[in-house]
C-alpha positions as CSV (number, residue, x, y, z in Angstrom):
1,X,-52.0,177.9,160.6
2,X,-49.4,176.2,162.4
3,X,-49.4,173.0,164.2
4,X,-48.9,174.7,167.3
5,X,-51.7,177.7,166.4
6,X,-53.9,174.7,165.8
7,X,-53.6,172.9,169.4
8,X,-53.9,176.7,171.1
9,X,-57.1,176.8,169.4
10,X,-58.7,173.6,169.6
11,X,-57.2,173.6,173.8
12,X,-59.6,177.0,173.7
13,X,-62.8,175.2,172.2
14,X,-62.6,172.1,174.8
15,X,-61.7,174.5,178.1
16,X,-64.8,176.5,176.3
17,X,-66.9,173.3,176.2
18,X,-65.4,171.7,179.6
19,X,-64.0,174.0,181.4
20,X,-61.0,171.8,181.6
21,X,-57.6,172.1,179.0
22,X,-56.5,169.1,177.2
23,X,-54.8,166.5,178.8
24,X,-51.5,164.9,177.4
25,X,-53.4,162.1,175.7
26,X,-56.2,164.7,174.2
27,X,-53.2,166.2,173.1
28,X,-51.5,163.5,171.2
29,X,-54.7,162.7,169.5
30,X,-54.8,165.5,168.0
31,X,-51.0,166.2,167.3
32,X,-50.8,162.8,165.6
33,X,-53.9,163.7,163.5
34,X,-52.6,167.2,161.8
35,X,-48.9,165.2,161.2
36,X,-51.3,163.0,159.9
37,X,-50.9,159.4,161.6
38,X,-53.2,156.7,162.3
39,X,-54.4,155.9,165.3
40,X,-52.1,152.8,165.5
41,X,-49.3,155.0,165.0
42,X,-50.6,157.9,167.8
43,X,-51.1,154.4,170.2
44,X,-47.4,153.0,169.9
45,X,-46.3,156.6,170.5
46,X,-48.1,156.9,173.7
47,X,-47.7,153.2,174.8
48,X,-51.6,152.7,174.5
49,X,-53.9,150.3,173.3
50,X,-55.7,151.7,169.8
51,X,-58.9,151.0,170.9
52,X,-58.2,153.6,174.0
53,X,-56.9,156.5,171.5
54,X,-60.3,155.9,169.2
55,X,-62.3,156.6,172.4
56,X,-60.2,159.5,173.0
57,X,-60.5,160.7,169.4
58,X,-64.5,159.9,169.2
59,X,-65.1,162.0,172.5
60,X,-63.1,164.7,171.1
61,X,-64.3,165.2,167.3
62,X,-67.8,164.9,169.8
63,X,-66.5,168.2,172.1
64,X,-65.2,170.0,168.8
65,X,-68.7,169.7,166.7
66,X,-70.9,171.0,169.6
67,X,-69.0,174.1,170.0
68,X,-68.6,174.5,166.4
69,X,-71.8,173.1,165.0
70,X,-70.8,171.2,162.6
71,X,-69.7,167.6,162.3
72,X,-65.7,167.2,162.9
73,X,-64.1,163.6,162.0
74,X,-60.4,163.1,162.1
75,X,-60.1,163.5,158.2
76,X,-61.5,167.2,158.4
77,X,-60.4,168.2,162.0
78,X,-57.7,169.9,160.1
79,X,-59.8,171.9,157.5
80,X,-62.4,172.8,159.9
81,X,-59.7,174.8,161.8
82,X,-58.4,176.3,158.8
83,X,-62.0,177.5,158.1
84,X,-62.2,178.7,161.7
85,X,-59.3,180.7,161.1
86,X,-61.2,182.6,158.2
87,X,-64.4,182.8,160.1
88,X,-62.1,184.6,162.8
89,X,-61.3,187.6,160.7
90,X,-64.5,187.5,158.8
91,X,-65.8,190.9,158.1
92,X,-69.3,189.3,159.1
93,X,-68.5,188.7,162.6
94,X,-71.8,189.9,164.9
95,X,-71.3,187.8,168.2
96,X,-68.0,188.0,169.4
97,X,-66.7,185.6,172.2
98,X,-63.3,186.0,173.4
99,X,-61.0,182.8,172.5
100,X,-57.5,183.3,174.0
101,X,-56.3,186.8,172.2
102,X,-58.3,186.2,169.2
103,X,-62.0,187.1,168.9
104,X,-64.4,184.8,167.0
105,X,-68.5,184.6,166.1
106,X,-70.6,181.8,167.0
107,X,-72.2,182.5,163.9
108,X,-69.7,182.5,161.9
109,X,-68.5,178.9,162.9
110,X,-70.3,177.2,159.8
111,X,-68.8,178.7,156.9
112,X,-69.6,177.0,154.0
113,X,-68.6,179.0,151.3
114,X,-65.4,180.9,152.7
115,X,-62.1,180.1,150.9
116,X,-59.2,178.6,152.4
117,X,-57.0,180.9,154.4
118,X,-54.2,182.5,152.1
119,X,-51.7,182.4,155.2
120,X,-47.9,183.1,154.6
121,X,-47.0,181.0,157.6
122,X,-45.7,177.9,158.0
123,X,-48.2,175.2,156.8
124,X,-49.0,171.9,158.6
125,X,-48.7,169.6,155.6
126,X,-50.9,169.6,152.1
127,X,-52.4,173.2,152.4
128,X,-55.4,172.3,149.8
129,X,-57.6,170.0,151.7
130,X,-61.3,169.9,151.5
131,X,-63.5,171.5,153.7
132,X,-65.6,168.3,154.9
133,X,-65.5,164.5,154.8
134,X,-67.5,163.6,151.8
135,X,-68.8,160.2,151.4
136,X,-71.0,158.2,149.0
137,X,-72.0,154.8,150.6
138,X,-75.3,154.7,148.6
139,X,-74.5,151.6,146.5
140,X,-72.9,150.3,149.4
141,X,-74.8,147.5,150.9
142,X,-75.6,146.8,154.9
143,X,-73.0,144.9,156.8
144,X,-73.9,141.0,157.1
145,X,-72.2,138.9,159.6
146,X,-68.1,138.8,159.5
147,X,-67.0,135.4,160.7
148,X,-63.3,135.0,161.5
149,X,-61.7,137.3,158.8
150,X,-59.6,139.3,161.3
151,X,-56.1,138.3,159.8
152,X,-57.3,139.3,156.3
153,X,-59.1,142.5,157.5
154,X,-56.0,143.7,158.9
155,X,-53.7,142.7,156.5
156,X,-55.9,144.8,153.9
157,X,-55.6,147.8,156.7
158,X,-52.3,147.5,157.1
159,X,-51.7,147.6,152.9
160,X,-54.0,150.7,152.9
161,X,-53.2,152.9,156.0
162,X,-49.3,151.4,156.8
163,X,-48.1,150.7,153.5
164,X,-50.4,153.4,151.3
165,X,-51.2,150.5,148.6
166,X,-52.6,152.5,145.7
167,X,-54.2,149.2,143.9
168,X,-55.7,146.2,146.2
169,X,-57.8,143.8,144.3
170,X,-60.0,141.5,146.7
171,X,-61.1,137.7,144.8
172,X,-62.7,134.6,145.2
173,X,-65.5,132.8,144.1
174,X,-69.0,133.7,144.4
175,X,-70.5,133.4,148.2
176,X,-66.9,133.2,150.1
177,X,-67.2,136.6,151.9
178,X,-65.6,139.3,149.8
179,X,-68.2,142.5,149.8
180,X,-69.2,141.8,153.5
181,X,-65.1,142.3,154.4
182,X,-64.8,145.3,152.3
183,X,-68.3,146.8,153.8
184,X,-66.6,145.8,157.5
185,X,-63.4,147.6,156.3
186,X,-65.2,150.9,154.8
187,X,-66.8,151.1,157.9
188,X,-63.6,150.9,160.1
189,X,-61.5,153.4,157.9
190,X,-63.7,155.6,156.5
191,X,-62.8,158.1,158.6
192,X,-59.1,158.2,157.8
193,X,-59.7,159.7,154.5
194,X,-60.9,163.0,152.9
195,X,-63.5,161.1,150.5
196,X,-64.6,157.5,150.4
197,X,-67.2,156.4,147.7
198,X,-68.4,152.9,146.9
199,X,-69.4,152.3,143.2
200,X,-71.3,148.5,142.0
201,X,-70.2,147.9,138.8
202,X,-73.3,146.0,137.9
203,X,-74.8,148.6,135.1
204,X,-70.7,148.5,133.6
205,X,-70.2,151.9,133.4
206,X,-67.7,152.6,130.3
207,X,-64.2,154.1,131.5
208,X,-65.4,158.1,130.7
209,X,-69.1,157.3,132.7
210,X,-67.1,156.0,135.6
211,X,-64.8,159.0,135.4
212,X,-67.1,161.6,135.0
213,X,-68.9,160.0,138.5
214,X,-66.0,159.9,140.4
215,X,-64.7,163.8,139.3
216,X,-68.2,165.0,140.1
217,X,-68.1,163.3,143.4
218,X,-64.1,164.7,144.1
219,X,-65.2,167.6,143.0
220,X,-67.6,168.9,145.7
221,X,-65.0,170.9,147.9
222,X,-64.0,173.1,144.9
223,X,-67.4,173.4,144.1
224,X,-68.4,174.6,148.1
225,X,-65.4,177.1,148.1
226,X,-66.2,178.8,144.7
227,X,-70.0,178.4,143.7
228,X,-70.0,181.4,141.6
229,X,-67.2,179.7,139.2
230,X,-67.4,177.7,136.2
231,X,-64.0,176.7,136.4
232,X,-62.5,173.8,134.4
233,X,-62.7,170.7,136.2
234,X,-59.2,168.7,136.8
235,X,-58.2,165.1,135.5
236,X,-59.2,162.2,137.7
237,X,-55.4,161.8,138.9
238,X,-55.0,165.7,140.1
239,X,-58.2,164.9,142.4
240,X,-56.3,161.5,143.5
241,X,-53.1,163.6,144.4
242,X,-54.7,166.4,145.8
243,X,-56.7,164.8,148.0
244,X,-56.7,160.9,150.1
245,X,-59.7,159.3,148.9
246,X,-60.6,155.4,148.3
247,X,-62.3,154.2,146.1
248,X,-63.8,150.8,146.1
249,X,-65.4,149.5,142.8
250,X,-67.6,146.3,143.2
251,X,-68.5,143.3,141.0
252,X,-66.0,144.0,138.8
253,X,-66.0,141.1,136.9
254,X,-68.9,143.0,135.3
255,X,-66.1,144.3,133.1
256,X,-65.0,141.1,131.5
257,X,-65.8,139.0,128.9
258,X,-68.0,135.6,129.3
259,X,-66.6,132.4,127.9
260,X,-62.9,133.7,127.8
261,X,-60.1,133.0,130.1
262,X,-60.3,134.7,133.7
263,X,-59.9,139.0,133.4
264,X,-60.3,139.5,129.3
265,X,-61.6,143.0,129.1
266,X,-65.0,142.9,127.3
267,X,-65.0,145.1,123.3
268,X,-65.6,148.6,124.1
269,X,-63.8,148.7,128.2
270,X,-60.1,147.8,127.6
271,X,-59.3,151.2,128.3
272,X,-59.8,150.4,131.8
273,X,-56.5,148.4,131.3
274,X,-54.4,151.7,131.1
275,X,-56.6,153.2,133.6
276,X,-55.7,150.4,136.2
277,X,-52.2,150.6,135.5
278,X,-52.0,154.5,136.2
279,X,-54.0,154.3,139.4
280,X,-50.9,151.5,140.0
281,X,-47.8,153.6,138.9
282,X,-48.7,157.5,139.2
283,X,-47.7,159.0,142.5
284,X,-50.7,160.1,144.4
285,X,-52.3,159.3,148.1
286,X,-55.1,157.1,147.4
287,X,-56.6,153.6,147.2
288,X,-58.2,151.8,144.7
289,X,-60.4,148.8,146.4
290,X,-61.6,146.2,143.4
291,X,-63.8,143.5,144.0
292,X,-64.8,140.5,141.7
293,X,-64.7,136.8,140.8
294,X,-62.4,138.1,138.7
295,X,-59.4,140.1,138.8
296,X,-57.9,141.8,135.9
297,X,-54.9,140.2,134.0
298,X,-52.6,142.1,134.7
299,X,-53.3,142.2,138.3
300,X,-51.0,139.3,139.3
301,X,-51.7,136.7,141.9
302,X,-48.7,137.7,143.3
303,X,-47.0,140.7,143.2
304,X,-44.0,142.4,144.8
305,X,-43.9,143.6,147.7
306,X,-41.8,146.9,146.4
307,X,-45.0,147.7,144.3
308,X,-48.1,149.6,145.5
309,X,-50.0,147.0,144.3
310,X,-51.7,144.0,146.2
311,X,-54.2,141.2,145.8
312,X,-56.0,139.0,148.3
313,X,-57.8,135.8,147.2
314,X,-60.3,134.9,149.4
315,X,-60.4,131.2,150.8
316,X,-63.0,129.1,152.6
317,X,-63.5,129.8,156.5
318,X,-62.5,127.0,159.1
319,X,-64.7,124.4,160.8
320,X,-65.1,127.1,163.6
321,X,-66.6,130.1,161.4
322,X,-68.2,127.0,159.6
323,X,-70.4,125.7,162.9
324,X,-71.2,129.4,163.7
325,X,-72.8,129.6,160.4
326,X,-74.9,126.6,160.5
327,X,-75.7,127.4,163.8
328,X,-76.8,131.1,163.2
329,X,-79.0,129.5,160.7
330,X,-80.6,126.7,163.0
331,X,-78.8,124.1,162.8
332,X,-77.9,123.0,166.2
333,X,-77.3,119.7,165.9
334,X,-75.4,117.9,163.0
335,X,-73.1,115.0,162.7
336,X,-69.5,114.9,160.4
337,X,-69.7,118.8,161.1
338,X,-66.2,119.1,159.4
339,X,-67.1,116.8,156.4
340,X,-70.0,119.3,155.7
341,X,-68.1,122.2,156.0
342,X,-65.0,121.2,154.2
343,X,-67.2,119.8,151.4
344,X,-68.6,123.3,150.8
345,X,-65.5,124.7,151.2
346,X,-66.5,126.2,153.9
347,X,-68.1,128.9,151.6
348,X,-70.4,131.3,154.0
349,X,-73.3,131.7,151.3
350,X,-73.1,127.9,150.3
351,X,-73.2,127.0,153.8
352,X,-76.0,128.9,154.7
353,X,-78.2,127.5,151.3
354,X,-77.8,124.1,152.8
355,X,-78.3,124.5,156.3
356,X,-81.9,126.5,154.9
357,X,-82.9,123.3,152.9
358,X,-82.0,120.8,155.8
359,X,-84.1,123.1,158.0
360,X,-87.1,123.3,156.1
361,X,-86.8,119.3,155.3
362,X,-85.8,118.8,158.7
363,X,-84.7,115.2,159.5
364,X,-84.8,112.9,156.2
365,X,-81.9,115.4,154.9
366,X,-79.8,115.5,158.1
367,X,-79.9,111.5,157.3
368,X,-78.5,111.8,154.3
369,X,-75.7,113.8,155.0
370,X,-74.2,110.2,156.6
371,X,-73.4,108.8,153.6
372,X,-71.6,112.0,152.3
373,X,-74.2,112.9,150.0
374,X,-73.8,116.6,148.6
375,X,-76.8,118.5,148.6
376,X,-77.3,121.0,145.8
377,X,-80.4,123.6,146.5
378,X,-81.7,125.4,143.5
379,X,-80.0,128.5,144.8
380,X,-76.7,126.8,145.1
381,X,-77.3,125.4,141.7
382,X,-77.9,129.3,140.2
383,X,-74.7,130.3,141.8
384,X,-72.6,127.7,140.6
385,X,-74.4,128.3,137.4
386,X,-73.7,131.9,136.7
387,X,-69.7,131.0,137.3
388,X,-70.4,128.8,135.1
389,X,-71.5,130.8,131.9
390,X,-68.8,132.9,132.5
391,X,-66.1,130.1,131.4
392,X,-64.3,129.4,128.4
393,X,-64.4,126.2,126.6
394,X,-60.9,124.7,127.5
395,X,-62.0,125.5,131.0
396,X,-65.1,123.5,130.7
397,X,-63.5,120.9,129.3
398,X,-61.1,120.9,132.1
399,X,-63.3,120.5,134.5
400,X,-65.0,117.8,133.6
401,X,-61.7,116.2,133.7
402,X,-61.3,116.9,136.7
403,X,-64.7,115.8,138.0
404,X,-64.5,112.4,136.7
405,X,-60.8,112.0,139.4
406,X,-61.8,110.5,142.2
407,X,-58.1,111.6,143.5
408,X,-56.2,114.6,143.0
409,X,-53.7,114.5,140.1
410,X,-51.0,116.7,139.0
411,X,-50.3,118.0,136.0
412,X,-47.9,115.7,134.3
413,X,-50.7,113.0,134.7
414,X,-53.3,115.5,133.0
415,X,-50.7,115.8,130.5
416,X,-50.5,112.2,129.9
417,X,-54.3,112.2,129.1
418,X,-53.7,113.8,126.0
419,X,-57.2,115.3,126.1
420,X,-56.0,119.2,125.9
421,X,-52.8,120.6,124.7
422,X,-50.3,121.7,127.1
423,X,-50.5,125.7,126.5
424,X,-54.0,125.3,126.5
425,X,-53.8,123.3,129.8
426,X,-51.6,125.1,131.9
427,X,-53.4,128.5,130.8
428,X,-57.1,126.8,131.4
429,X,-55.3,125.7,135.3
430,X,-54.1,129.4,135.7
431,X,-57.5,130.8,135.1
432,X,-59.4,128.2,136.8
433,X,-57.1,129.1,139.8
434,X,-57.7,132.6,139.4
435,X,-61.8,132.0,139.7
436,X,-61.0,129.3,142.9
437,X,-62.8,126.9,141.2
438,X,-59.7,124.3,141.8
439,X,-57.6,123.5,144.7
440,X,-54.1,123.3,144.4
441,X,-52.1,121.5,147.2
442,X,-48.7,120.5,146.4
443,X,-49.0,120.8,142.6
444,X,-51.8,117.9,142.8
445,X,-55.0,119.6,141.4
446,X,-58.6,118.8,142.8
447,X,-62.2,120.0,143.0
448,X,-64.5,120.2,145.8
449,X,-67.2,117.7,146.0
450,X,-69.8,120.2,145.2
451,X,-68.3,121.4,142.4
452,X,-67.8,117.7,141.3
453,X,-71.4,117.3,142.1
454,X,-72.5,119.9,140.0
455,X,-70.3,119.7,136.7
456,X,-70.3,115.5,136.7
457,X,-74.9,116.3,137.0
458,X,-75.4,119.7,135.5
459,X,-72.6,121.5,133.5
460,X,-73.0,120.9,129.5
């Protein structure tokens, strides 16, 4: 089918349903889906505000599964009319209802194993396409509370959708906020693609177990259109280019070694090194979404923009999103706000440990917070401690270096110290940098005062 064929039909099915044709912006929708656009895209066209076209869409894809029972997003509005097409000239049409000059069955409008239409014609774009919108979201958990990440939740968008990144890696220490913005952002673009599957790395699947998930996953469509086949299945990559998934792989520094520098492959998974760098430099349409303390090696802080490959480190919220969180967690009332929340680096989980334990001790805490004393609740301490069993020696030794400076100090001071030698030190800074365990302003280095806290009281 056509482009055009595919309006004519889907016009038919609303005035069906409504009584009424589509209207110019009904229209667009739908012409800017099958030349396959995003809404953002379809909006600038028609001079409208996004939010406006996703009602538009939502009460469409609504119309279209009624009167074809069965559920019609915008990533499978275009195979569901290529299936309709079939169903048309189905041999095992019973109920005919007249649809312009083309006669169709009710009952046939929920094919599900009928194969895709062989058509000579003009195609719209990517003939293959599968025949629903598969997802997995099982190991995906429930969406917690997103404060102020709006710049970084479209940026990641706009390197997905606009700019068709095939690689994003998504970092920062434990607590700051990095699976709740990739839940939010699942949930927002889920629907532009043709599968979308979340896998937790915490069991650390070897390279072939994660494979052989993800191919049986891709693999449904080919499964639905020829069940009576045993045929071959393809290499990951074919699935990748044939179809526009992402992908989002969670708590991947499950895959690295402990007690090493930041992103050293653990014995038995570097092969996920060469896998990593094929999912970066093969052509194909989809997106890769890691998420860990740690990112992979060769993952660079900061890449190129000519590459399809991007990483976003994830820093501390401002005092803003730092009051709402104390104050979604009871705590109403409390003086050097700012102090608090910078000293925590205004880390969502850590803030909300602390304002627990002031709650349940109530007043005798809130006094101490006047004399900048950092509080360090078991659970903080647990945190802090499984970053830092993960750490190599030189890193641990930096640290405590760093702990002992009541100042920041840059690295030709450190340097002067003596204590670690310099390819040691400026590797243990890059990796220390990498995990956000050190701020870096102006070349000066420093460490928060709960990380001083807890390395000059607990680390050994």
């Amino acid at each position: 089918m056509n482009l055009e064929e595919v309006l004519k039909l889907a016009d038919e099915i609303v005035c069906t349903q409504t009584g009424q044709h589509l209207d110019d912006l009904q229209e667009a929708v739908l012409r800017g889906t099958l030349q396959r656009e995003t809404y953002k895209q379809i909006a600038k066209k028609f001079d409208c505000s996004e939010s406006r076209i996703r009602e538009v869409g939502s009460e469409i894809w609504r119309i279209l599964s009624e009167e074809l029972g069965e559920e019609i997003h915008k990533s499978n509005f275009r195979a569901s009319m290529q299936r309709l097409q079939v169903s048309i000239f189905s041999s095992v049409v019973q109920d005919h209802v007249q649809v312009g000059s083309l006669n169709f069955c009710r009952e046939a409008r929920h094919p599900q194993n009928i194969p895709n239409s062989n058509s000579h014609n003009q195609e719209i774009s990517n003939p293959e396409q599968p025949q629903s919108l598969y997802q997995d979201l099982s190991e995906m958990p429930e969406l917690g509370a997103l404060y102020n990440r709006i710049s970084e939740l479209e940026t990641i968008t706009t390197w997905i959708l606009q700019q068709h990144c095939r690689l994003i890696a998504l970092t920062g220490i434990s607590g700051i906020g990095k699976t709740t913005l990739a839940v939010q952002l699942v949930q927002q673009i889920k629907d532009e693609f043709e599968y979308v599957i979340w896998c937790s790395l915490d069991t650390s699947p070897t390279l072939a177990e994660f494979q052989d998930k993800l191919i049986q996953f891709l693999s449904q469509s080919e499964k639905l259109n020829s069940p009576q086949t045993t045929s071959q299945t393809l290499p990951l990559i074919k699935y990748l280019q044939n179809y526009r998934c992402l992908v989002v792989l969670d708590d991947i520094h499950n895959l690295f070694s402990s007690g090493e520098l930041a992103g050293k492959y653990r014995p038995g998974y570097e092969n996920y090194r060469s896998f990593f760098k094929q999912i970066e430099k093969l052509s194909h349409q989809s997106c890769f979404l890691i998420i860990g303390w740690e990112q992979p090696r060769d993952v660079h802080k900061i890449p190129s923009n000519n590459t399809p490959l991007r990483t976003l480190q994830l820093t501390g919220l401002d005092t803003e999103a730092g009051r709402e969180i104390l104050r979604d967690n009871g705590l109403t009332e409390v003086e050097n706000w700012d102090t608090l929340i910078h000293g925590y680096q205004g880390n969502p989980l850590w803030l909300k440990t602390v304002a627990i334990q002031i709650q349940e001790l109530g007043g005798c805490v809130t006094n101490l917070l006047s004399d900048n004393t950092v509080l360090l609740p078991e659970y903080l301490k647990d945190i802090l401690q499984q970053q830092s069993d993960r750490l190599s020696a030189i890193e641990k030794q930096l640290l405590t270096v760093l702990a002992k400076e009541s100042d920041s100090i840059n690295l030709a001071k450190l340097l002067e110290k003596g204590m670690i030698p310099p390819s040691d030190l400026l590797n243990a800074l890059q990796s220390l940098s990498r995990r956000c365990l050190i701020e870096n302003q102006a070349n000066f280095y420093t460490l928060s005062p709960v990380l001083k806290q807890y390395i000059n009281n607990y680390q050994h």
